[in-house]
Residue, then its C-alpha position, 0 to 999 in steps of 0.5 A: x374214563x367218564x367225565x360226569x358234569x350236569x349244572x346245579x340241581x341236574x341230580x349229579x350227584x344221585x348219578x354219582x352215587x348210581x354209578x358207585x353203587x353199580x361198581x364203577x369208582x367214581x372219582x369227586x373232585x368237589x369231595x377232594x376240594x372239600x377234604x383239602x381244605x377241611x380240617x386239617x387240609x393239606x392245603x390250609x397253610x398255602x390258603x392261609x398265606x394267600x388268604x389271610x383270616x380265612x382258615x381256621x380249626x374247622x378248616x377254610x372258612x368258605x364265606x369268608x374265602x369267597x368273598x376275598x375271590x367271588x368277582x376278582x378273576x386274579x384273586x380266584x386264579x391264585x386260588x385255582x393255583x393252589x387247588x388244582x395241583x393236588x386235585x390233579x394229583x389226587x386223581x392220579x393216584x385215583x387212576x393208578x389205583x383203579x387201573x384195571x377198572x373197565x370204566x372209571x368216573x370223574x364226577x367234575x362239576x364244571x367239567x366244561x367250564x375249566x376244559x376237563x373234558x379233554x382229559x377223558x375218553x367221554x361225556x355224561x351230562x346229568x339233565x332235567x327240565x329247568x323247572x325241576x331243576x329250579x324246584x330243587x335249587x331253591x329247596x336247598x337251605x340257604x339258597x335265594x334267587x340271588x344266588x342261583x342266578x350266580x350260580x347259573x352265570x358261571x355254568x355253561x348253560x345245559x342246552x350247550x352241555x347236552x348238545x357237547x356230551x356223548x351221554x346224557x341222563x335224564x333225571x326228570x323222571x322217576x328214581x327208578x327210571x334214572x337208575x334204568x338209564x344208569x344201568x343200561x349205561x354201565x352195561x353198554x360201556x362195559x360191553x364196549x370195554x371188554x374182558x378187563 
């Protein structure tokens, strides 16, 4: 089991989509919040009643959610509480259903952060230089300095998560050269692993 984490802007996600399009299931925990609490989430009534006014027919109004927890840690443990449970669940089941896989990938943005990287065999930390990854922040809709300094604060910093990973791939180079080192990755991994 892979833990994938890299802080905002790293190119976590085109790894993701590397590591899915070179066969290895890939397991997105920000997806599976997404579809709980999307429309018709399975979590909306317990968010509901924790979190009056914040859910609706297109599912949790995330604005409105985060500015009932953003800076109240006892507001947004409550939250956790109702989150993580069927997260948890939903990567249990993702494990029993790929089982034989040689490899498997936990695409965990905080995986440090929330101590998940107990719960895997090892670490692929998603890098580039910051002003790449600046660049590519403060190109996302919506997004000011404001908020990505937010953001940042909550992340451990990428120095710390580099010196804590058994892999790191860079994305400050090409596309072509990131997937390179994807590629070799699997390749390297799948050798270790053996004969499925």
């Amino acid at each position: 089991m892979l833990g994938l984490t890299g802080s905002i802007g790293m190119g976590k996600s085109a790894v993701a989509a590397m590591f899915q399009g070179l066969g290895v299931p890939v397991f997105d925990a920000d997806a599976a919040v997404h579809r709980l609490q999307g429309p018709g989430g399975a979590l909306l009534p317990a968010i509901e009643a924790a979190f009056p006014g914040t859910t609706g027919p297109d599912g949790v109004d995330r604005a409105r959610l985060g500015a009932q927890v953003f800076g109240d840690p006892a507001r947004l443990a409550a939250l956790e509480a109702i989150v993580h449970p069927e997260v948890a669940r939903l990567r249990r089941a993702f494990l029993a259903e790929h089982a034989r896989a040689p490899i498997v990938v936990f695409d965990i943005p905080l995986l440090f952060e929330k101590g998940g990287s107990d719960l895997v065999d090892a670490v692929v930390v998603v890098s580039a230089p910051a002003a790449a990854q600046r660049a590519r922040v403060l190109a996302r809709p919506g997004m000011t300095e404001e908020k990505f300094a937010r953001i940042l604060a909550l992340q451990l910093p990428d120095a710390d998560k580099r010196a804590r990973a058994d892999h790191i791939i860079d994305t400050g180079t090409s596309l072509a050269e990131t997937r390179h080192a994807v590629q070799a990755l699997v390749h390297r991994l799948r050798g270790a692993a053996g004969p499925a």
